[in-house]
N, C-alpha and C positions, 0 to 999 in steps of 0.2 A: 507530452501530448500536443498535436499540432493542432494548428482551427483559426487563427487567429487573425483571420483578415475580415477586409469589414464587410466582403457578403456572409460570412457566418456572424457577425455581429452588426445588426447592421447601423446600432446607435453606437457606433465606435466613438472615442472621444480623444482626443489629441490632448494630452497629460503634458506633454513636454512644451507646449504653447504656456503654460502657467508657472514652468518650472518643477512642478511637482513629480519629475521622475519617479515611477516604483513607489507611488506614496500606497500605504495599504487602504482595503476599502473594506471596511472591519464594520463599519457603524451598519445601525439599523435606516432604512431606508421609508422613513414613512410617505404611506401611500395617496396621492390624491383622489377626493369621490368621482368614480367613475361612474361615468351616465349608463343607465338601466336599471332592468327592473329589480337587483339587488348587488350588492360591492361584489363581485364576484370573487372576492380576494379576503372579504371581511371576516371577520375572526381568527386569520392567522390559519392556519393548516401546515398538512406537510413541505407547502412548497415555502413558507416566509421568507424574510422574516418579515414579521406585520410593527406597525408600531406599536412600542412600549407602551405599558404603562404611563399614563399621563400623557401622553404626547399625541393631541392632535394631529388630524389629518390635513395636510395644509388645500384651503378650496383650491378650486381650476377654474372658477368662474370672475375673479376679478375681485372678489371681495375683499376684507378686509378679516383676515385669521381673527380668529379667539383669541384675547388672552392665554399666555403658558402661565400655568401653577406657578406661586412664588418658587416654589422647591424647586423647579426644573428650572426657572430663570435663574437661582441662585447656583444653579451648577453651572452655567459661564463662568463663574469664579475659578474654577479648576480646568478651564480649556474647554467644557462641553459644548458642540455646536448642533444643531439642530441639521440634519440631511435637507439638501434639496428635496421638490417633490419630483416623480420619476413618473416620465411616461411608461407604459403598458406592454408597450416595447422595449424599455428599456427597465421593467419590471421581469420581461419574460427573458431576455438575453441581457444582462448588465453589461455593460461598457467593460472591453479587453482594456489592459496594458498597453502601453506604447510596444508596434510590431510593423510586420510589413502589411499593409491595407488602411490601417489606423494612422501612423505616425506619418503624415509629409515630408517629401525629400531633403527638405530643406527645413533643418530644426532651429532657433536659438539656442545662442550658449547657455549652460547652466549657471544661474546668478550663485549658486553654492559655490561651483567650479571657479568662477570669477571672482569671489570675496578673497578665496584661497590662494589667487595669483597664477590658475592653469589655467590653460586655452590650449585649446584643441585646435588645429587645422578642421575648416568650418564641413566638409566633406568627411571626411574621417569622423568626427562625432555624432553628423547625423546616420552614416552607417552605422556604428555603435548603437545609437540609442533606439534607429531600427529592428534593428536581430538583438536586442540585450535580454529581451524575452528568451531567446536559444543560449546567445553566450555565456551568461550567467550561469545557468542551468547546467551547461557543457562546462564549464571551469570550476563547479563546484565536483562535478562526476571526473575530472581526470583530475582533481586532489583525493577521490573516494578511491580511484584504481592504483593510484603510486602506492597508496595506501596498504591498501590489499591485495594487490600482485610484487611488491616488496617483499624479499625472503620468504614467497609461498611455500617451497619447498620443504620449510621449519616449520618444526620438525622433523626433521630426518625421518619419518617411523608412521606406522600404521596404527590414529589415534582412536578413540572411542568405538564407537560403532563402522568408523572408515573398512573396518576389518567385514564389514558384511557386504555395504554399497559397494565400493569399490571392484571387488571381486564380482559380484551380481552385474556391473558395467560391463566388466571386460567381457563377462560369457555371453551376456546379450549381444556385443556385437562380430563375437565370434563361434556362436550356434543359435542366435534367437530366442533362447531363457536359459535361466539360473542353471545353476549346476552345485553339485555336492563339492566340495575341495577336499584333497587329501590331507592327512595332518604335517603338521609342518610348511605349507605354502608358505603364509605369514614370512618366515624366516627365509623362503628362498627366494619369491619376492623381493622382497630387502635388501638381500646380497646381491641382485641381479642376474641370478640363476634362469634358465629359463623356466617361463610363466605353467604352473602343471597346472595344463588343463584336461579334463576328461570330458564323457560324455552327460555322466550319471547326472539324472533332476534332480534338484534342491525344491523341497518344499519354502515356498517364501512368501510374505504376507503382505507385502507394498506390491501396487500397481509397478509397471514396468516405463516410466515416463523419465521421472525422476533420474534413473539408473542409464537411460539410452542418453540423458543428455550428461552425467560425469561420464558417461561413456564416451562421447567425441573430443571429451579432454585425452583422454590416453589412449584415441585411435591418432592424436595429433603430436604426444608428447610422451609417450610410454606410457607403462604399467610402472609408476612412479609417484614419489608425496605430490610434484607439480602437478603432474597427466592429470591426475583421478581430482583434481583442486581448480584446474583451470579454471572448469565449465561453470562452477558454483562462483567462483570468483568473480566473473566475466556475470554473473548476470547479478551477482551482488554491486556492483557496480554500477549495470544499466539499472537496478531499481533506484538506486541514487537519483541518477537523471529522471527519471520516472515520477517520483514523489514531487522533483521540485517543480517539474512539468506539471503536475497534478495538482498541487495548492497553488501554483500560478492562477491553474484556471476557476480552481476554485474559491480562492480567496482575492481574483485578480489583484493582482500585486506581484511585479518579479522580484522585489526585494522580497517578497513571504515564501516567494517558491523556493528561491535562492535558500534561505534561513531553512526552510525544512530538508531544504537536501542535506546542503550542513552540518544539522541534527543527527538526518538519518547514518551522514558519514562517520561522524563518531560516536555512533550508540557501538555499544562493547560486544553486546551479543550480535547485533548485526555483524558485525565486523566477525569476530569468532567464528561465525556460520559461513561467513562469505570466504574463509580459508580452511573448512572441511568439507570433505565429499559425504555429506549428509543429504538426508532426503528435504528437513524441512525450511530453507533457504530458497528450495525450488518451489515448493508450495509459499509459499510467501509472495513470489516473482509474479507468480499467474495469477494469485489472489488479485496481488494490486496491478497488474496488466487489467483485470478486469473491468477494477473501478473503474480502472482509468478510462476504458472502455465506454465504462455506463454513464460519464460523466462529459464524455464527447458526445454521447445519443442525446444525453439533456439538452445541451445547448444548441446542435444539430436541428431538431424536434423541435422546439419554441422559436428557433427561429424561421424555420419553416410556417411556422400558426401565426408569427408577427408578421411573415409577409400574406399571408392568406388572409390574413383580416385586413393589411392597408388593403389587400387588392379588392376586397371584395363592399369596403367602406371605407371610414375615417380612420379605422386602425384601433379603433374600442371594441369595448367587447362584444358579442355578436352569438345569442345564448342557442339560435338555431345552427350556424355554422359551427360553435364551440359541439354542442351537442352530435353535429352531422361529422364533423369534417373525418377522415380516415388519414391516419399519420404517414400512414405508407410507407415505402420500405427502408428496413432500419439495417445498415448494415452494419454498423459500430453494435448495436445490442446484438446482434450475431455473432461478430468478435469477441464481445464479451460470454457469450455462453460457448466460445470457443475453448477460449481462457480457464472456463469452470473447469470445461469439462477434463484439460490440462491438469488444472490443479486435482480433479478427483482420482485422475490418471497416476499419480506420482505419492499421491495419498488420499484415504477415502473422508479424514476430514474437510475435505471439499465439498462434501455432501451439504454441511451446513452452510456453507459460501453459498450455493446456488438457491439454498431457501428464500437466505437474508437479502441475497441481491435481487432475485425474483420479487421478492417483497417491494422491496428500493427501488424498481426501476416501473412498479405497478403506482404505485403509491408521486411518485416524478408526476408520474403524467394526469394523476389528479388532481395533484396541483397544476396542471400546465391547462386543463381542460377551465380549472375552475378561474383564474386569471382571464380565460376569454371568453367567458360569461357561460359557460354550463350550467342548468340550476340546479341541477343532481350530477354530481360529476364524480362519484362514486356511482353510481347505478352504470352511465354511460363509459367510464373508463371500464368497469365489468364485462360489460356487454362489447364494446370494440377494441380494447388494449390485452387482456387479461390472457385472450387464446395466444396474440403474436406473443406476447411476453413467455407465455409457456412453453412455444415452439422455440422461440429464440435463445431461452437459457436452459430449460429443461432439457429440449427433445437432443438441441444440438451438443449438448455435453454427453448424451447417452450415447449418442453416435461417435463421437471423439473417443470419449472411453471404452467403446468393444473397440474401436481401428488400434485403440495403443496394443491392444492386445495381437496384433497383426503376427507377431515374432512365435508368440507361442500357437496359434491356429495352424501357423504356416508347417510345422514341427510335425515329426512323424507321431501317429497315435500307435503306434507300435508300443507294448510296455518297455518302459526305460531307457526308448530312445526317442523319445523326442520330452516335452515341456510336462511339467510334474502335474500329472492327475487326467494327461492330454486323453488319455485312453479309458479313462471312467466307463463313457457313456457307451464304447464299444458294444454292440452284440448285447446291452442291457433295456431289457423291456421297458416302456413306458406308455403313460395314457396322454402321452403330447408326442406321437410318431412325426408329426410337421414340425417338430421344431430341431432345427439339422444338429449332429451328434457333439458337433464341437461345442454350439450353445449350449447344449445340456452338460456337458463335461465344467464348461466354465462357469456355470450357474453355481453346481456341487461342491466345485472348487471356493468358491465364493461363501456358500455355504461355510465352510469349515475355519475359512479366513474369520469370516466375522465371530464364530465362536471362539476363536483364539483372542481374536481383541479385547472381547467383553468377557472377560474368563482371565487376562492377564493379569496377575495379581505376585508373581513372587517379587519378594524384598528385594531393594536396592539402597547400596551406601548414598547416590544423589537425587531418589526419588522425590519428589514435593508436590504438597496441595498448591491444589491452583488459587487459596486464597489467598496464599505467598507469595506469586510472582510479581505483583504489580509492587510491592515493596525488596523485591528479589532475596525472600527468604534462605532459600536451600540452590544456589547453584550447582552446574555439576564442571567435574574436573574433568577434561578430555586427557588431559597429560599429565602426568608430572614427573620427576624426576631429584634426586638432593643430589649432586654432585659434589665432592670434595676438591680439596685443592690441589689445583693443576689441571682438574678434568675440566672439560665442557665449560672453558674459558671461566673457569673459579678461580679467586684471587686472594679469597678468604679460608679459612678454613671450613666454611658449610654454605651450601649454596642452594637456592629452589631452582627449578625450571618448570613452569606450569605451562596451560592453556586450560584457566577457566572462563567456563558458559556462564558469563554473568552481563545483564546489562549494565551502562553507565550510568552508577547511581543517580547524581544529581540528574539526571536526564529524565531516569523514571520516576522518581519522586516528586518533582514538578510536574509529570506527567498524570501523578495522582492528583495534583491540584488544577490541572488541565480539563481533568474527564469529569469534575464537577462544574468548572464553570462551562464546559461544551453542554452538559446537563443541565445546569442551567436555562443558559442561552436557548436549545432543543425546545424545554417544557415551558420557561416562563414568554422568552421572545419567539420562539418558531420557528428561528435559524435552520432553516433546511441544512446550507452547509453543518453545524452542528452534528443535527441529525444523522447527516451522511458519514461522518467520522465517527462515528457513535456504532453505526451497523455496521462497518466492516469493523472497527474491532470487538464486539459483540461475535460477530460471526467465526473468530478465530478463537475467542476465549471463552464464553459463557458455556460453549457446550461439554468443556472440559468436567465443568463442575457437576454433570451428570454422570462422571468414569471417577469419583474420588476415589473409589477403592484398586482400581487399573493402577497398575506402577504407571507414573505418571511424570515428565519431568521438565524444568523451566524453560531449556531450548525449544519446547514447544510453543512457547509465547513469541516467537521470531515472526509467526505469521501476522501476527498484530501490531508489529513493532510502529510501521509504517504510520496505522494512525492514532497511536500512541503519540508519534512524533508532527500531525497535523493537528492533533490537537493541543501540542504546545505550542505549535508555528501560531495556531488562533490566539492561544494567552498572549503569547508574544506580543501578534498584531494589536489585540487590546491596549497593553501598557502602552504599544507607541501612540494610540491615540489616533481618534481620525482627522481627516483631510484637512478639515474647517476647525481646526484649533487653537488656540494659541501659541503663538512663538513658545512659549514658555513652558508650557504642555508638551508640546512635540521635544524639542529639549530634554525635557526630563525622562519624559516616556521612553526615547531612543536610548538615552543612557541606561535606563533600566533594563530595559529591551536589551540593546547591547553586555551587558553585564550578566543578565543571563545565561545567554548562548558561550560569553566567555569563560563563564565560571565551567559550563558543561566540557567547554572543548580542553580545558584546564583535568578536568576531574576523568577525561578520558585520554589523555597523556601521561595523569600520575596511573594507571590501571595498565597501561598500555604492553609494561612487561607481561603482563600474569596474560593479556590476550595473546602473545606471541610465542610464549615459549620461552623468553630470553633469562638468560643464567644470571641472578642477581644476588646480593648477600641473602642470608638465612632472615639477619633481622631487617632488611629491606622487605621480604616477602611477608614477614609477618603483621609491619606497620601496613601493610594493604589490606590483611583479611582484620575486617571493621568488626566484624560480628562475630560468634563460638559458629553457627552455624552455616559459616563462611568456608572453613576449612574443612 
């Protein structure tokens, strides 16, 4: 996510003047008393975080602070330091990373770099420490792409459901919807026969988004394991860069962004998804496109209202402007309800994304209002944010989601030649004669989609509760294979070849101890950021739990993965400790810190057969499945 120059922040802070490259900025930031007629910021809210418990607000007037509680003085003992206090402005946009607007052309060496006997050519490292904010990010994403366009093609074969999307791709971009296949394609497919296509509609039950983009893998590379894998691949990848751009900004820190790219590079299920032509990888992509979206509006927005208020005074709060001012126009929260409507497009659980983000991005600017002294700033965010916010993520995803359908409107309403059901509303009475034939066809059409969904109930061997997946109860197999010896590069006399949908244990299981302390942080300190990791994955999981009786299955959890994996980048950032610590602290913190991520990148290298397919012994495959309901 780009922004990072110092008129979008404009208390930018030069990190590399201290040495402190990429240090993270984890801590709570307490607030100094701002002058008017109430803290506009007091008692924490959605935007925090406010100060903890016990800790004092440091004055702005010169005086002499309170006493800190013994208790809190007695956490110095363990590295704890007390945050400076923060101007109002730099409450409402925090201070970026070292980037191009922030960093000076002309950096010091780093005293780390120096202790260790490097030196840089003085030009060459302050380039570096300029863009490290991009390069990092970018060098974490082409170790995610070796990664996963490495032997894409492996499988040789048409896995899991690739047997539906795949095929749905190709016909979209060679008659504009689905189509029936004859029996046997599968195998002729395969052999590289030519591709049998006909005319006949397929009844099908995914929006057509998802499908048109595996589709420009095999308008680019065949009707092949690669074709139909690129596209999913390729944006598995840019989510990579995306996430680490994304906790950059949010947790400013490019060591935290870096870390959560990282993560998200070897979580196992990500990976898995990002080398099948499935639908939900693509909903994942647009989800977190979104955020990312809404998370460039936030700081866009507040720093617009920091400079409306220096302009318009000393840069304090200002409870008649906070109340009057009009935000104006947002085109990043446009993007983002672009993004929704994408994601609703390729699957209809997007629906619940544009709730939670609607929410998210109302609830932002209450906090933004209340910071420059609004004294109801729920009443007035109601009254002037709540309509744009509606148009910008509601209206514009309703309009993205009829255009996906562009393929099928275009289609003859002729029966059985053009898009399945295109001809419904043909020559069929109704008491809405204004509303043109094709809407009514796709309304009905709709109609019966969603009784299919909520009606989906037959048995499956890898179906799972969704109370299972955040400890990855029940994965499911896309492949497998036993080869004997000599075949499929078997050496022994029994061999597996899998591709299980499973995430990186250690990854999600600290991930379970992740989403309590972001819970935490959320209710007891008011960590906005928290907060915001908390609703998009809320928005991709909680609503599962109202379909438990729907076959239901853990590659569903792909669309949360992301912050799943930000809110371990935040544990992370805790153990390392903030800024103002001790040598000794920082030290240890980083070790720990580090020993995490290693142990995770460790625990998705020994997994790493069973993600690809590759042919291992029999009792190699078996020391991987940990658990009975593994296999």
């Amino acid at each position: 996510m780009n922004g990072d120059t110092a008129a979008q922040t404009p208390t930018g802070t030069d990190h590399t003047a201290r040495g402190d490259v990429g240090v993270p900025v984890l801590t709570d930031q307490p607030s100094p008393a701002l002058p008017g007629p109430r803290d506009p910021d007091g008692g924490g809210g959605p935007d925090g975080p406010e100060a903890g418990p016990g800790e004092p607000r440091e004055p702005d007037d010169g005086s002499i602070p309170p006493p800190r509680p013994a208790w809190l003085r007695g956490l110095t003992r363990f590295g704890y330091a007390p945050a400076p206090a923060a101007t109002l402005a730099e409450r409402l946009v925090p201070p970026m990373p070292d980037g191009p607007g922030v960093t000076p052309k002309r950096v010091p060496p780093s005293p780390l770099l120096l202790r260790l006997g490097l030196s840089l050519p003085e030009p060459l490292w302050s380039w570096l420490v300029r863009w490290s904010g991009w390069l990092g990010p970018l060098a974490v994403a082409l170790f995610a792409g070796v990664l996963r366009f490495g032997g894409l093609g492996s499988p040789n074969a048409i896995i899991f459901d690739e047997t539906y999307y795949a095929k749905d791709a190709y016909a979209l971009w060679h008659g504009g919807y689905e189509i029936s296949w004859p029996d046997g394609a599968n195998e002729q497919i395969m052999a590289g026969d030519p591709v049998p296509y006909r005319n006949n509609p397929s009844y099908v039950v995914h929006p057509p988004v998802g499908k048109w983009i595996i589709g420009a893998g095999i308008q680019l590379f065949g009707m092949n394991p690669f074709g139909w894998r690129f596209a999913v691949a390729l944006l598995g990848t840019l989510s990579v860069l995306m996430v680490a751009r994304i906790a950059r900004r949010l947790f400013r820190s490019t060591l935290l962004g870096c870390v959560a790219g990282l993560l998200l590079a070897v979580d196992g299920l990500h990976f898995v998804m990002s080398r099948s032509a499935l639908l939900d990888l693509v909903v994942m992509f647009w989800i977190l496109a979104a955020f990312g979206c809404l998370l460039l509006d936030r700081d866009h927005t507040r720093a617009r209202i920091a400079a409306r208020l220096a302009a318009h005074g000393d840069g304090g709060p200002d409870p008649v402007l906070a109340r009057r001012m009009n935000l104006g126009w947002r085109p990043y929260r446009i993007a983002a309800g672009v993004c929704v409507g994408l994601t609703c497009a390729t699957k209809w659980s997007g629906l619940y994304v544009a709730a939670a983000f609607g929410l998210l991005t109302v609830l932002w600017d209450v906090g933004s209002r209340r910071l420059a002294g609004a004294d109801r700033p729920y009443l007035w965010t109601l009254a002037r944010d709540a309509v744009p916010a509606f148009v910008s993520i509601v209206a514009t995803s309703v309009v993205v989601y009829i255009t996906s359908w562009w393929g099928w409107f275009a289609s003859s309403n002729v029966p059985n030649q053009g898009g399945y059901g295109r001809d419904w509303a043909v020559g069929r009475s109704t008491d809405y004669p204004w509303i043109p034939e094709g809407l009514r066809s796709l309304w009905h059409y709709h109609s019966t989609v969603y009784d299919f969904h909520t009606h989906l109930s037959d048995p499956h061997t890898y179906q799972s509760n969704p109370w299972s997946w955040l400890v990855l109860g029940r994965p499911v197999s896309f492949f497998y294979e036993s080869p004997k010896q000599g075949a499929a590069g078997c050496t022994v006399n029994e061999c597996a070849r899998e591709v299980l949908g499973i995430g990186t244990p250690l990854l999600w299981w600290t991930g379970v101890i992740a989403l309590v302390y972001c819970l935490w942080r959320w209710a007891a300190r008011r960590d906005w950021r928290a907060g915001a990791v908390l609703c998009g994955l809320a928005a991709g999981y909680l609503p599962w739990f109202a379909y438990q009786q729907r076959t239901i299955f853990l590659f569903y959890a792909v669309c949360f993965v992301p912050f799943l994996v930000l809110a371990v980048t935040m544990l992370v950032g805790a153990v390392l400790g903030p800024p103002g610590a001790s040598r000794d602290r920082r030290i240890i913190g980083a070790a720990a810190g580090g020993l995490i991520v290693l142990l995770i990148m460790w625990n998705f290298l020994f997994f790493h057969p069973l993600y690809t397919g590759e042919t291992i012994p029999m009792e190699d495959w078996r020391r991987r499945m940990w658990f009975g309901t593994w296999i």
